[in-house]
C-alpha positions as CSV (number, residue, x, y, z in Angstrom):
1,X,5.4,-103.7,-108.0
2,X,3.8,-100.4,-107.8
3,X,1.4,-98.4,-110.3
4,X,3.6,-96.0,-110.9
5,X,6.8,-98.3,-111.6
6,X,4.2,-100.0,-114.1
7,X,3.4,-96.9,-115.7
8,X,7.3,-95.5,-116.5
9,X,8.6,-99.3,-118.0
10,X,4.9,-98.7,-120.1
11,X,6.4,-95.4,-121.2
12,X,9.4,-96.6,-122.6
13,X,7.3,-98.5,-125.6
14,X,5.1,-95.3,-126.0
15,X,2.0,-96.9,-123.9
16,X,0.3,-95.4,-121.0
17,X,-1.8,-97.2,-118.3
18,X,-5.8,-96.0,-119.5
19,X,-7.5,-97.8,-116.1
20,X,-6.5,-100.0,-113.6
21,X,-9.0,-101.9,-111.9
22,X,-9.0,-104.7,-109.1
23,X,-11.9,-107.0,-110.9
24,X,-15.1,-108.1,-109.8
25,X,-16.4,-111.9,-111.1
26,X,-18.7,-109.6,-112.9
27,X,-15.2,-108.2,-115.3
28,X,-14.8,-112.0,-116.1
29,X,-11.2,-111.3,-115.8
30,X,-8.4,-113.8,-116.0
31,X,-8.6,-116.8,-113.2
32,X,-6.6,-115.7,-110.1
33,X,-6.4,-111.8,-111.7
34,X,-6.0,-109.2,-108.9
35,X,-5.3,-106.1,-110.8
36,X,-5.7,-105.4,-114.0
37,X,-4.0,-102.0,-115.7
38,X,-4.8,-101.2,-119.7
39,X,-2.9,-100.4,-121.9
40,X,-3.3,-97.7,-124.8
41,X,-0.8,-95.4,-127.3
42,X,1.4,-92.4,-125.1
43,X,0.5,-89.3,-126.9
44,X,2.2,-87.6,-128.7
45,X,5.1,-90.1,-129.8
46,X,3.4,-93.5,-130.7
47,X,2.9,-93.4,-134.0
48,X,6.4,-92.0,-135.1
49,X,7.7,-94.9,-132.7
50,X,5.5,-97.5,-134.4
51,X,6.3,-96.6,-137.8
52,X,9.7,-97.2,-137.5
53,X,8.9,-100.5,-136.0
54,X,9.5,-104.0,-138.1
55,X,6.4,-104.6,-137.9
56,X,5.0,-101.6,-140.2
57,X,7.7,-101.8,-142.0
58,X,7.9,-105.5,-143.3
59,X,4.6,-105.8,-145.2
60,X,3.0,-108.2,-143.5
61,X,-0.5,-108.0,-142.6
62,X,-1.9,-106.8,-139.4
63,X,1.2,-104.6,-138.4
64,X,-0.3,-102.5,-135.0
65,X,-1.3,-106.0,-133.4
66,X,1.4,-107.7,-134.3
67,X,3.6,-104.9,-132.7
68,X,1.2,-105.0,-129.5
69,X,1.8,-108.8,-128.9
70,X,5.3,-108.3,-129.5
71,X,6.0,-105.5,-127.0
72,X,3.4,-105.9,-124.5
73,X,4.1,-109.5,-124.1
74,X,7.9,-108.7,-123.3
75,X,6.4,-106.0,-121.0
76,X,4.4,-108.3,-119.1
77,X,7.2,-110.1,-118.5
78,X,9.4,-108.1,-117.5
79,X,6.7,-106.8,-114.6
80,X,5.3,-110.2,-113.9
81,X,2.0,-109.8,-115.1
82,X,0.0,-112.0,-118.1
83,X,-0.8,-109.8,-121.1
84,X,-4.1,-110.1,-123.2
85,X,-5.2,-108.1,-126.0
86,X,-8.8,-107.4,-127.5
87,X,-7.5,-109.0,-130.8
88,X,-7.0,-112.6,-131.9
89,X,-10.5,-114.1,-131.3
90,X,-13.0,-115.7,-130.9
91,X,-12.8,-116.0,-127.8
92,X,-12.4,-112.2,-127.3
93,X,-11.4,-110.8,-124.0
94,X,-14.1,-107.9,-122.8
95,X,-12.5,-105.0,-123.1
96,X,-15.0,-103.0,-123.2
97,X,-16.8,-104.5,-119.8
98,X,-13.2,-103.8,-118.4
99,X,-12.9,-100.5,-119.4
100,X,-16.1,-99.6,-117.6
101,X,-14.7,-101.3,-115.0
102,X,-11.5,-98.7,-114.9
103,X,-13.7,-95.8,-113.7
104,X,-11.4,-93.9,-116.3
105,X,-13.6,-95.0,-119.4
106,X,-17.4,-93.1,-119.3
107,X,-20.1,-93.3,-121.6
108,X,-20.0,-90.2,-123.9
109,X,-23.3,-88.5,-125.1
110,X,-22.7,-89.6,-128.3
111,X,-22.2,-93.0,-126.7
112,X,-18.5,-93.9,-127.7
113,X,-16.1,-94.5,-124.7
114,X,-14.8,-91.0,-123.2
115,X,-11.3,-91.4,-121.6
116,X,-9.8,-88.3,-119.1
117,X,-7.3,-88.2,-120.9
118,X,-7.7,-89.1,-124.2
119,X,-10.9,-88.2,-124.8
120,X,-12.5,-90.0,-127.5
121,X,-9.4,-91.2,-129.0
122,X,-9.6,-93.9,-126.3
123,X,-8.4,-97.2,-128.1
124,X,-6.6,-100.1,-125.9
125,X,-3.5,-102.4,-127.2
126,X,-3.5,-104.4,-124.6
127,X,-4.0,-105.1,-120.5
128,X,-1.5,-106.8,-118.1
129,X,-2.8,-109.3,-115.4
130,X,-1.4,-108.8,-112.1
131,X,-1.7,-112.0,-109.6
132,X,-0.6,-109.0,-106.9
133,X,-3.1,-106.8,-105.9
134,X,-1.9,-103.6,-106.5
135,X,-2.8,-100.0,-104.6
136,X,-4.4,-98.0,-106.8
137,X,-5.7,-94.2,-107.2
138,X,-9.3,-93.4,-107.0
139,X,-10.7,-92.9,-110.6
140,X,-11.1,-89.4,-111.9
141,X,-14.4,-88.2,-113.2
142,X,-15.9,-88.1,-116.4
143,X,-14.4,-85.4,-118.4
144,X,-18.0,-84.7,-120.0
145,X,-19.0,-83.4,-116.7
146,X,-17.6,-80.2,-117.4
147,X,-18.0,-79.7,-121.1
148,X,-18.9,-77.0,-122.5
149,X,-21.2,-77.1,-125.1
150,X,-20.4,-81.0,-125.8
151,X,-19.4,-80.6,-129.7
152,X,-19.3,-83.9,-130.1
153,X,-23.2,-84.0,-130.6
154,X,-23.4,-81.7,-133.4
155,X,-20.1,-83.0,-135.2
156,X,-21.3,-85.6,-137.8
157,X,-21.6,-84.8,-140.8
158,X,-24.6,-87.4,-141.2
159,X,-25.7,-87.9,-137.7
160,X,-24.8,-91.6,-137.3
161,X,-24.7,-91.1,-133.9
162,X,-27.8,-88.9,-133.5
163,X,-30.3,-91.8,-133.3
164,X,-29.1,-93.1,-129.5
165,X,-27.2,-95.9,-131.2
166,X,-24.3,-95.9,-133.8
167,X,-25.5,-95.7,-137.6
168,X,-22.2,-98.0,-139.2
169,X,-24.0,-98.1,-142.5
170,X,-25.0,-94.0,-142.6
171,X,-21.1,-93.4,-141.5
172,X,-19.5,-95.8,-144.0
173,X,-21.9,-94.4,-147.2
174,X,-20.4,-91.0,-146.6
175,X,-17.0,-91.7,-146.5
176,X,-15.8,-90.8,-149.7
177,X,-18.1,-87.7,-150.0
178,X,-16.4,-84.3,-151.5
179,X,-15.3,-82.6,-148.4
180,X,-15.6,-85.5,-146.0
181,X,-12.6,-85.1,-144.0
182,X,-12.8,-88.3,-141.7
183,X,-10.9,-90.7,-144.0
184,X,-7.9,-88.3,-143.9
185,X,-8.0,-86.9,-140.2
186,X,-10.2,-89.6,-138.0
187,X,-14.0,-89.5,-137.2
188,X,-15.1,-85.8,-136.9
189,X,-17.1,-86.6,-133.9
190,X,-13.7,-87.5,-132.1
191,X,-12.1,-85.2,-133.2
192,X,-14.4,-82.8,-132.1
193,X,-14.1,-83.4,-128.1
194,X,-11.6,-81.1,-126.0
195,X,-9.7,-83.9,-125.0
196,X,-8.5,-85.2,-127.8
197,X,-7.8,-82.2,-129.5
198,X,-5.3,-82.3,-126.5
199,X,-4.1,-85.6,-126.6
200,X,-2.1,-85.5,-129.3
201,X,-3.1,-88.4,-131.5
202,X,-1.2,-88.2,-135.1
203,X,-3.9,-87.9,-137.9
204,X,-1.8,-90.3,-139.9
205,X,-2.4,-92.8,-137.2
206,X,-6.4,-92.3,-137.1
207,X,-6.5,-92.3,-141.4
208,X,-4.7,-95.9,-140.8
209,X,-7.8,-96.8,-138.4
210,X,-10.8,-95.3,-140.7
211,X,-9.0,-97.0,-143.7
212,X,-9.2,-100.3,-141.4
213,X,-12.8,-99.8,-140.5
214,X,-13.9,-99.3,-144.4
């Protein structure tokens, strides 16, 4: 199995491989893991793809994770790899630690998760475990190396990020301000970045996140 071959059957459910990554005992990986690819939304497509899907449309609770175990479970499968997901816990699998561990997912200066090519829209829907140990491209760099201007910084409305940690409470509390536009659209702040005004993302997919987060 090859990246690559990976990467087009991942396509076909609207999902693109976000890192791949042969783990370290430090990425507390899966036992015997010797590749491990994650897994996040193909933009644009995925939420027109997903909304059609049973699982948004039978009422049920929890529709996007339901529809991530579904289809990246039969994906795994099919490639012959284990599939986690950074839902369904506690336990929780590290996502996080493994998306560091991608070289594809860099600290942003607002300190969110930067991706090279989603910028920071960056979300994961699951990873697949590979027993094989899989060839794999060198990482590219952070895309924050090159901004211009970084917007993100100045993008908050309330600076929740300005204080070198994430203020939840100071974001929440201004939610439903007149003229706060995150609820609708997504976070300004991701918004803001260069990539992910190219990446695509639906703002009827991020309004389903923020309404999540409140």
């Amino acid at each position: 199995m090859r990246l690559a071959a990976v990467e087009r059957r991942a396509n076909g459910d609207c999902l693109s491989a976000f890192g791949a990554f042969h783990p370290a005992p430090q990425d507390k990986a899966p036992p015997g893991t010797e590749t491990l690819i994650l897994l996040g939304p193909q933009e644009p497509g995925f939420w027109p793809m997903f909304t059609a899907s049973p699982e948004m449309q039978d009422g049920a609770p929890d529709p996007l994770d339901r529809w991530s175990q579904r289809v990246i479970t039969a994906l795994a499968s099919e490639v012959g790899a284990e599939a986690y997901f950074p839902f369904g816990g506690p336990p929780f699998q590290p996502f996080i630690r493994w998306a560091h561990a991608s070289g594809q997912a860099h600290q942003s200066p607002v300190g969110l998760l930067v991706h090279d090519r989603a910028g920071l829209m960056l979300s994961y829907r699951g990873a697949l475990a590979f027993t094989e140990r899989l060839d794999l491209p060198p990482p590219p760099p952070s895309p924050c190396l090159t901004c211009v201007g970084k917007p993100c910084i100045a993008a908050c409305p309330v600076d929740a990020f300005g204080q070198g940690f994430y203020d939840v409470p100071t974001c929440k509390a201004d939610l439903d301000r007149a003229g706060n536009d995150c609820m609708a659209r997504g976070c300004a702040v991701r918004r803001a970045c260069p990539i992910s005004q190219s990446h695509g993302r639906h703002e009827a997919q991020s309004a389903f996140h923020m309404e999540t987060f409140r």
